[in-house]
C-alpha positions as a Python dict, from the first residue, in 0.01 Angstrom:
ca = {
    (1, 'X'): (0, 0, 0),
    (2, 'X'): (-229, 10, -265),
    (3, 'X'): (-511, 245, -331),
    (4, 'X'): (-782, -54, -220),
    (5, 'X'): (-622, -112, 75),
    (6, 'X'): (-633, 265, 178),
    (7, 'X'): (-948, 256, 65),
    (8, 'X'): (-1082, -71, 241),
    (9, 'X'): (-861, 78, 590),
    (10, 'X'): (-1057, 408, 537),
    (11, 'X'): (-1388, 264, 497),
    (12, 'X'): (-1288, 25, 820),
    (13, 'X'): (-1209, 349, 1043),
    (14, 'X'): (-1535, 490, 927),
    (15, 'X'): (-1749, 198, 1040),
    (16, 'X'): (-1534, 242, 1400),
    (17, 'X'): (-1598, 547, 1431),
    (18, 'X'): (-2029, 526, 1305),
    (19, 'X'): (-1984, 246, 1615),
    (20, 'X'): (-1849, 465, 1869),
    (21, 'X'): (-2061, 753, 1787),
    (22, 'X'): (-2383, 507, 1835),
    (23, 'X'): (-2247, 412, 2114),
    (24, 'X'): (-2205, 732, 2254),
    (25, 'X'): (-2554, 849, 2114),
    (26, 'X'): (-2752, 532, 2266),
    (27, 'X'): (-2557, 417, 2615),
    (28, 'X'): (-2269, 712, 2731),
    (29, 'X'): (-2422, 994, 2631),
    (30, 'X'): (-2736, 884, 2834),
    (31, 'X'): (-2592, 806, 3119),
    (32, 'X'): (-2410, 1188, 3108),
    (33, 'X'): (-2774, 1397, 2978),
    (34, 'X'): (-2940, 1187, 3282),
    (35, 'X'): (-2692, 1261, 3556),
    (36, 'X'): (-2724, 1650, 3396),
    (37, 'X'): (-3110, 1648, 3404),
    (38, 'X'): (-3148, 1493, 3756),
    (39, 'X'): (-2872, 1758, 3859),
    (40, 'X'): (-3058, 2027, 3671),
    (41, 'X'): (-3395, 1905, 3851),
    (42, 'X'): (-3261, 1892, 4201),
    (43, 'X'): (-3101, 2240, 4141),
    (44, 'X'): (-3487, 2362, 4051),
    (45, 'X'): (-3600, 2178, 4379),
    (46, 'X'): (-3361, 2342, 4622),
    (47, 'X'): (-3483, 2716, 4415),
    (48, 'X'): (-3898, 2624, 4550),
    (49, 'X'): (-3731, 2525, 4864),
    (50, 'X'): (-3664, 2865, 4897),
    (51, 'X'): (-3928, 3044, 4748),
    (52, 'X'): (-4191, 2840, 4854),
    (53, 'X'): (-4129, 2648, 5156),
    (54, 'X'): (-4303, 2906, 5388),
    (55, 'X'): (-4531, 3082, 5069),
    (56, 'X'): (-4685, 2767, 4852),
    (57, 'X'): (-4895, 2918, 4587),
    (58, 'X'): (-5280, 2876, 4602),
    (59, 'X'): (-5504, 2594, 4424),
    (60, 'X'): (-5642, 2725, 4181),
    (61, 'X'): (-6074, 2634, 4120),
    (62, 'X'): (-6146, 2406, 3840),
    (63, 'X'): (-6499, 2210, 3812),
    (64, 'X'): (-6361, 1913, 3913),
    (65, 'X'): (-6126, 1938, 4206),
    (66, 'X'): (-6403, 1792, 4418),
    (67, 'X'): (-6669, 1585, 4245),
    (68, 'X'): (-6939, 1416, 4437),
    (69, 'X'): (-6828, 1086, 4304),
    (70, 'X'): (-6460, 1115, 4413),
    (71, 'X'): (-6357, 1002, 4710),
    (72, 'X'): (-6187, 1316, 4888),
    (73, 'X'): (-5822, 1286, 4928),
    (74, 'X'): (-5667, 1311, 5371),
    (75, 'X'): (-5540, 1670, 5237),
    (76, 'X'): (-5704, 1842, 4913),
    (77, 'X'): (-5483, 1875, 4697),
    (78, 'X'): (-5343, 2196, 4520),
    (79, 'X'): (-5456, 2240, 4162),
    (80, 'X'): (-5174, 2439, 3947),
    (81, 'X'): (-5275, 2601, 3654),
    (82, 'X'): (-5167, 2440, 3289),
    (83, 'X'): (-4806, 2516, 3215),
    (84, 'X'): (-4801, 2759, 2942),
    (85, 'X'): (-4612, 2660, 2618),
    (86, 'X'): (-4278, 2455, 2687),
    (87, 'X'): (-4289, 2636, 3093),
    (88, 'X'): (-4115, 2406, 3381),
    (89, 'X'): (-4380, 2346, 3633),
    (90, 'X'): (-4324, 1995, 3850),
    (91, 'X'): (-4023, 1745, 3857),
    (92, 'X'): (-4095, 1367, 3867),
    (93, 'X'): (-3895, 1136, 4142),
    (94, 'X'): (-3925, 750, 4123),
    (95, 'X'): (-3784, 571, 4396),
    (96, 'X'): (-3721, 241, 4164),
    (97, 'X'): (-3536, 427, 3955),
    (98, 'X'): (-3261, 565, 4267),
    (99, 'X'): (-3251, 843, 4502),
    (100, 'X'): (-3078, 1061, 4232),
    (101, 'X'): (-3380, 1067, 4030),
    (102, 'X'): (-3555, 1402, 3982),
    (103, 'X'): (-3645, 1545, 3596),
    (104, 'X'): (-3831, 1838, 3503),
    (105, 'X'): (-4111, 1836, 3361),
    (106, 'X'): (-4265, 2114, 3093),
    (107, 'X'): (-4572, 2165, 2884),
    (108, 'X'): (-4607, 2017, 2562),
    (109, 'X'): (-4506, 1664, 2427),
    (110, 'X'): (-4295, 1783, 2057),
    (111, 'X'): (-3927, 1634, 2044),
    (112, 'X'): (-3818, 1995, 1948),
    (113, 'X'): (-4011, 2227, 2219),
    (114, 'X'): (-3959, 1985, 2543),
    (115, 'X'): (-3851, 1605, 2511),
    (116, 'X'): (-3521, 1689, 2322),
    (117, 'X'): (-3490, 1945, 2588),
    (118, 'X'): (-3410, 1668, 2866),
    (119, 'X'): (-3764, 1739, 3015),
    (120, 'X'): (-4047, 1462, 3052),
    (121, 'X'): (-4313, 1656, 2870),
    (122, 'X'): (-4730, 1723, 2973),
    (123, 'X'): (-5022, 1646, 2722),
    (124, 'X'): (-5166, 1963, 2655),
    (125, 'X'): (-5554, 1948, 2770),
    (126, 'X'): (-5447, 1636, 2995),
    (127, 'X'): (-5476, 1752, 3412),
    (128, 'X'): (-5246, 1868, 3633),
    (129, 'X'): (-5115, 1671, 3959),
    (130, 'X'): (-5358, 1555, 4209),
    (131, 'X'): (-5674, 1677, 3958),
    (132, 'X'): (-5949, 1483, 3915),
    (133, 'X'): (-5888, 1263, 3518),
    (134, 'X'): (-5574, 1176, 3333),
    (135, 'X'): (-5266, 1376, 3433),
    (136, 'X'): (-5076, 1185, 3133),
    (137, 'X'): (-4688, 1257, 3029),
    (138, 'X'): (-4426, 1144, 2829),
    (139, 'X'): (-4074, 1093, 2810),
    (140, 'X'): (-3743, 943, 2577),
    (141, 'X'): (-3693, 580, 2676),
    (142, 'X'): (-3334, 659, 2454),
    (143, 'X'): (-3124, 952, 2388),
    (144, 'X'): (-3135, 1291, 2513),
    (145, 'X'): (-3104, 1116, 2883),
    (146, 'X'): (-3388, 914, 2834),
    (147, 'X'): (-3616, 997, 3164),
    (148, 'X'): (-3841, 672, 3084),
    (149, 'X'): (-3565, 403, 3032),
    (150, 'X'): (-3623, 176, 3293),
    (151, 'X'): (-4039, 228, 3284),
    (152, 'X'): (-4094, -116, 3229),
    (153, 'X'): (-3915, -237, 3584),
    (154, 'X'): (-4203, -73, 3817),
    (155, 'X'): (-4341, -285, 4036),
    (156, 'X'): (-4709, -276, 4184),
    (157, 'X'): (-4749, -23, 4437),
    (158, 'X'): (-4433, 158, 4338),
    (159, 'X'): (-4438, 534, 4402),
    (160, 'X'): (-4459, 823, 4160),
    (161, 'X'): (-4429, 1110, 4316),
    (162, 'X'): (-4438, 1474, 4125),
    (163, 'X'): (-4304, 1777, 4316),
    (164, 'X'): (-4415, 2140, 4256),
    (165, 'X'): (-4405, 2478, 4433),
    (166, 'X'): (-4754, 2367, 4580),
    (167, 'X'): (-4643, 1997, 4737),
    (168, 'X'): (-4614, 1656, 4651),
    (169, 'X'): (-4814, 1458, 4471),
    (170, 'X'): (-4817, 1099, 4532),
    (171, 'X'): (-4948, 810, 4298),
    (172, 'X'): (-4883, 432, 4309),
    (173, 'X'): (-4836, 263, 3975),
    (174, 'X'): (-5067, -23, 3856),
    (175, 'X'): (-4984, -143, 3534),
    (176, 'X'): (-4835, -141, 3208),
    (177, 'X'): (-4986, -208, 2895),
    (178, 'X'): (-4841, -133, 2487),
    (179, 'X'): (-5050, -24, 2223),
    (180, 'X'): (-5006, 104, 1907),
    (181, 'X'): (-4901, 487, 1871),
    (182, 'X'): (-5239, 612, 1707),
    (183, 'X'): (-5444, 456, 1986),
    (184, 'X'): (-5526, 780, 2198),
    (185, 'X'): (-5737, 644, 2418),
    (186, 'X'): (-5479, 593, 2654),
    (187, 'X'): (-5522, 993, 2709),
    (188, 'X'): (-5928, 959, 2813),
    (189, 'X'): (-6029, 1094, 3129),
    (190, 'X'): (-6056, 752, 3225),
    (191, 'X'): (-5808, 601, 3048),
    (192, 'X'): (-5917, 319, 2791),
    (193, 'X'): (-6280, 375, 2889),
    (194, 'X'): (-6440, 617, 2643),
    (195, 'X'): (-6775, 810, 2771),
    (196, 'X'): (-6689, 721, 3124),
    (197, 'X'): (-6649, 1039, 3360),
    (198, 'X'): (-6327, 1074, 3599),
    (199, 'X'): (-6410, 991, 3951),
    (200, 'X'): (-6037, 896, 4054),
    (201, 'X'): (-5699, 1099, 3987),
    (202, 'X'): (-5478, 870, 3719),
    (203, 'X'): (-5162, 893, 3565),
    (204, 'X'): (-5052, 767, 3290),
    (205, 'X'): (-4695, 752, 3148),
    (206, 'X'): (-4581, 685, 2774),
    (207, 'X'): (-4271, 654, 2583),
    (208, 'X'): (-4154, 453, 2296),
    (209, 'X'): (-4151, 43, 2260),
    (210, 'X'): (-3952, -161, 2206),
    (211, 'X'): (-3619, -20, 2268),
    (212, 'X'): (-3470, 234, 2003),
    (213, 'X'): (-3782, 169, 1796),
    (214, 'X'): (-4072, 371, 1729),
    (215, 'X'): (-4330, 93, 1629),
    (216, 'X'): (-4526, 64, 1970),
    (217, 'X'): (-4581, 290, 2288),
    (218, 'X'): (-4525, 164, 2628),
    (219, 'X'): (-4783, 324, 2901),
    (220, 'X'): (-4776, 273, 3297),
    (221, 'X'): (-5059, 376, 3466),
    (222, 'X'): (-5064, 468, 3810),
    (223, 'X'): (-5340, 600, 4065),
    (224, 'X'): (-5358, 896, 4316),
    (225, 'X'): (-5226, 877, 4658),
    (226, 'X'): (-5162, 1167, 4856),
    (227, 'X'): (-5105, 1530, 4861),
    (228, 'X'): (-4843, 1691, 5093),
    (229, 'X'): (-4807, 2053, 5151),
    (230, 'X'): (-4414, 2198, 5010),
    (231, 'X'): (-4408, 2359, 5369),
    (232, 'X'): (-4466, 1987, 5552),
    (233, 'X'): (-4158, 1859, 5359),
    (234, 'X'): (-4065, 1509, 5128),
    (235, 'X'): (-4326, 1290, 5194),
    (236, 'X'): (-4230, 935, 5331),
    (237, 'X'): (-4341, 777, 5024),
    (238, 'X'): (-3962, 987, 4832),
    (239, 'X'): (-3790, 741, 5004),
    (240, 'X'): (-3943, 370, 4997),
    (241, 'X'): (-3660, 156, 4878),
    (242, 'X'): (-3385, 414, 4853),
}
């Protein structure tokens, strides 16, 4: 053989193996990190099941847990403090997205300090479950197990429900919109509505759009439900359509 075939055979084995490793990098390798997060976040739940179930830690006061414009909630809701640094402090379950579903979430929104981590990550100076404002995260919609793949199937109504030591916080998504990545306002109190005080609980989801592409974000809003005490169990709404 010559030395331009060996050359041309090399340079096809290459290009195989680029193809495989994308593969593995964009679909399999997924599909592993995301059964290995939602194991990892179901391990954390059965540790506050323990820990907690009897013993829930206190709310603790901020100005706004009860505005006179809000509408107050069947039970208050426990208010935990802002996760310090890259800290674990809830795990988000979506019905939609299968029974299996359960990531951690951390403080902080850097590639390098939580979403490469296999954690959906909190906006620093955003609230925390149930509080009054924008309780507003983000997540991979590929690689590293991507937590916010299938963000665009949510239907109306479906529920988003965030676990912690305290309870479970319940919110029902609305809508999604995509904007452009420097458009912030998606992180207002209210979101989209600059000057406007918070009288409602939101949340509001991001991650990347389109697929594998970094040129738009894709944000699902969603609005407060319900708060149930850890020690009263899953709420109902952890299993609709499961």
């Amino acid at each position: 053989m010559s030395i331009v075939g060996v050359f041309g055979e090399l340079l096809i084995t290459a290009g195989l193996v680029t193809l495989l490793y994308v593969g593995w990098q964009m679909y399999l390798g997924d599909l592993i990190f995301g059964a290995q997060a939602n194991a990892a976040g179901r391990e954390l739940s059965e540790q506050w099941a323990e820990q907690y179930g009897e013993n829930p830690p206190e709310s603790v006061p901020t100005p706004s847990d009860q505005p006179a414009e809000a509408e107050p909630a069947a039970v208050e809701p426990v208010i935990l403090p802002a996760p310090t640094g890259t800290e674990d402090f809830a795990i988000m379950r979506i019905p939609r997205f299968g029974a299996d579903y359960a990531w951690t979430m951390a403080g902080g929104v850097t590639r390098a300090g939580t979403l490469d981590n296999f954690r959906i990550g909190h906006y620093p100076g955003s609230k925390m479950p149930g509080e009054v404002g924008n309780f507003a995260v983000a997540g991979h919609r590929t690689t590293y197990g991507a937590p916010f793949n299938r963000i665009a199937e949510l239907h109306v109504g479906d529920a988003i429900v965030i676990e912690t030591p305290a309870g479970w916080y319940t919110y029902r998504f609305r809508t999604l919109e995509y904007v452009t990545p420097d458009e912030v306002e998606v992180l207002l109190p209210v979101p989209q509505m600059p000057d406007v005080p918070a009288n409602g609980r939101y949340i509001t989801m991001t991650s990347c759009s389109p697929m594998f592409s970094l040129a738009e974000r894709i944000v699902a809003y969603g609005v407060f439900e319900s708060f149930q005490p850890y020690a009263d169990g899953p709420p109902a709404s952890l299993t609709e359509g499961v």
